[in-house]
C-alpha positions in Angstrom: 10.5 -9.2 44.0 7.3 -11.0 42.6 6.0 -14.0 45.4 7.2 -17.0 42.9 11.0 -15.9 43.3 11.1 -15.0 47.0 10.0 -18.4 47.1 12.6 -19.7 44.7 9.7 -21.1 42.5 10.4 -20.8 39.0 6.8 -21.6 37.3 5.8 -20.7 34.0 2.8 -22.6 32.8 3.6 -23.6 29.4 0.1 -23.7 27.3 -0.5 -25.9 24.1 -3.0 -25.2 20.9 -5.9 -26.8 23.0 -5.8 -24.0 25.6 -5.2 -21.3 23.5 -8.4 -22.1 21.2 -10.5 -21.6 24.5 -9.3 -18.1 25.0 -11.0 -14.9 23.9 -9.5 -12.1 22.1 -6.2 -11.9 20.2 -3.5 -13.8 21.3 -0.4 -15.7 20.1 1.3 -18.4 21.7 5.1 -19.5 21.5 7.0 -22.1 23.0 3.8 -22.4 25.3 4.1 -18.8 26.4 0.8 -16.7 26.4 1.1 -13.0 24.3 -2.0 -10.3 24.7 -2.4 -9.0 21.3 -4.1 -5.9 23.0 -4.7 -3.6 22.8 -6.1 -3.4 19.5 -4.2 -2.0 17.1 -3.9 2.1 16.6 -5.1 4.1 13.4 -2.3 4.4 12.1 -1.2 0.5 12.2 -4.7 0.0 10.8 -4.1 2.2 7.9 -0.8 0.6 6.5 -1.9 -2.3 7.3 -4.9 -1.4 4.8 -2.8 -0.3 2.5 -0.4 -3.0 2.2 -3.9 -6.0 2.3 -4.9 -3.8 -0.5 -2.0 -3.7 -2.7 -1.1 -7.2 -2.1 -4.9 -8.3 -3.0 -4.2 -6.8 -6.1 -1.0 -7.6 -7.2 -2.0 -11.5 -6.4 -5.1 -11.3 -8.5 -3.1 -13.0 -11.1 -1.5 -15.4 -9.2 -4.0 -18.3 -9.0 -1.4 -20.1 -6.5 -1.2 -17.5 -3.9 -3.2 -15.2 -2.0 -3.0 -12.5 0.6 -4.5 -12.5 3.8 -4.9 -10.6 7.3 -3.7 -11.9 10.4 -4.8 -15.2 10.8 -3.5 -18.3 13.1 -0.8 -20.2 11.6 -0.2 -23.1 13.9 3.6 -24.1 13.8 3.9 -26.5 16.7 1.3 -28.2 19.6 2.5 -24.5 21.2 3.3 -22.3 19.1 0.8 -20.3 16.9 1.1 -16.4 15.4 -0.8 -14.2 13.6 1.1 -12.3 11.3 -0.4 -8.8 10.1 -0.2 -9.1 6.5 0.7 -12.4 4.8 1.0 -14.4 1.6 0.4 -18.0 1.2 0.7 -20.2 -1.5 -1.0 -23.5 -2.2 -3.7 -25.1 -0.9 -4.2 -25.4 3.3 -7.3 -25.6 4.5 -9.0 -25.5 8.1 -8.4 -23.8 10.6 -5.5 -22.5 10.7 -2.5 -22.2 8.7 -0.4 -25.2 8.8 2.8 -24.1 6.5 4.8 -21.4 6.1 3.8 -17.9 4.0 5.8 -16.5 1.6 6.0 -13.0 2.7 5.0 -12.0 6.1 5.0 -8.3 7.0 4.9 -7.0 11.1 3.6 -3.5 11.7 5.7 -2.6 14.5 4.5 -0.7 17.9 5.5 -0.5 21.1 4.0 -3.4 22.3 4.8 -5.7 19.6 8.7 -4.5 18.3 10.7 -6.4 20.6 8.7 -9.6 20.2 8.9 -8.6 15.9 12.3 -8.0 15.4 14.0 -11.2 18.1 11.3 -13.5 19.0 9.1 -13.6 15.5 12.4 -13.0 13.1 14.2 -15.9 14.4 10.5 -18.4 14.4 10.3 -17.0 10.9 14.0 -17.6 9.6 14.1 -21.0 11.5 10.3 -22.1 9.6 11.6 -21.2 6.3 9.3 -17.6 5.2 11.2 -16.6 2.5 10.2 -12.5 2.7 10.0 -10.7 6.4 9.2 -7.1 6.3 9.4 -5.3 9.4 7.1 -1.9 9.1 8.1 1.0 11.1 5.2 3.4 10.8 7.3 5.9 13.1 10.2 6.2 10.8 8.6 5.6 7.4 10.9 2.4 6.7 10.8 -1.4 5.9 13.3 -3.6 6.5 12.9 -6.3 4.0 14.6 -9.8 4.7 15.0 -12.6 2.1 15.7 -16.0 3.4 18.9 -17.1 1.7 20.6 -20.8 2.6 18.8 -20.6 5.9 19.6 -17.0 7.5 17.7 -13.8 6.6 19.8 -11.3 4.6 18.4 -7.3 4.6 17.4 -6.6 0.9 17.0 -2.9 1.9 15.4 -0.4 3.8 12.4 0.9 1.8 10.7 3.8 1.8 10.1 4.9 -1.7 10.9 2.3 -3.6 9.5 -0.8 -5.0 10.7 -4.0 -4.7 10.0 -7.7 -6.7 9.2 -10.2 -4.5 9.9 -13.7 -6.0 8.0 -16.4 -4.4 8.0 -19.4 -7.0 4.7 -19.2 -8.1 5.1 -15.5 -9.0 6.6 -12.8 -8.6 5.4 -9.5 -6.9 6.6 -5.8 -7.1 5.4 -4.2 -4.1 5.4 0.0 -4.1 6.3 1.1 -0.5 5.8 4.5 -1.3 2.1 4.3 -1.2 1.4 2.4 2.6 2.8 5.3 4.2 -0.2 7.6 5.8 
């Protein structure tokens, strides 16, 4: 039993966007809760993750509304901010950080990061209104592809060899799974 609950103390500091600017290294922060993004990410999480910047680079070079990008801070709240692993945005936002909410996210899962992926982030997601969340399981060669429908993500599919259209307004995408697999 840790020294805060054998003394019935129940103290979690709760940390804002000012305190997390003035730490190093990855982190994310939600509902003023710290999360290491360390270690850094594995070879294999690089690769896909590679793979799918490179594919969605190209399939938004003719989409002069959108564009992909690689983790980078989107601030939702005062204490919240994430940095999604792959990402499309559309529109203009400047700064920063991020300060609406992308299109398509996709999360490389590992063993670190799947439980906070599939609970914590899917439900900040769905609730902030991403229309597309794909959870990448390098291990078992699958995406599970959510659309945002009347609120609530609905499972499209589990891909693996397939390719799917991605709709987001502006345009519309077909992303080929079958080549971000190593």
């Amino acid at each position: 039993m840790g020294i805060l609950k054998k003394l019935n103390i129940d103290y979690i500091p709760h940390y804002t966007y000012e305190d997390y600017r003035q730490w190093e290294g990855r982190w994310e922060l939600i509902d003023g809760v710290a999360y290491a993004m360390s270690p850094q990410p594995h070879f294999m999480h690089q690769r896909v993750s590679n793979k799918i910047a490179a594919q969605l680079e190209n399939l938004m070079k003719n989409c002069d509304k959108c564009a992909a990008l690689l983790p980078v801070d989107w601030k939702i709240s005062e204490d919240t901010v994430v940095q999604p692993d792959n990402l499309v945005v559309c529109g203009e936002d400047e700064g920063a950080y991020l300060t609406k909410p992308p299109k398509i996210i996709f999360e490389i899962l590992s063993s670190s990061t799947a439980f906070k992926d599939r609970n914590i982030k899917y439900k900040i997601y769905e609730s902030e209104g991403v229309k597309y969340y794909v959870i990448v399981d390098i291990d078992a060669k699958v995406a599970e592809v959510f659309e945002l429908i009347n609120g609530s993500y609905q499972k499209l599919k589990d891909a693996q060899d397939v390719a799917l259209t991605f709709d987001i307004n502006e345009c519309k995408i077909e992303f080929d799974f079958s080549i971000i697999w190593p």
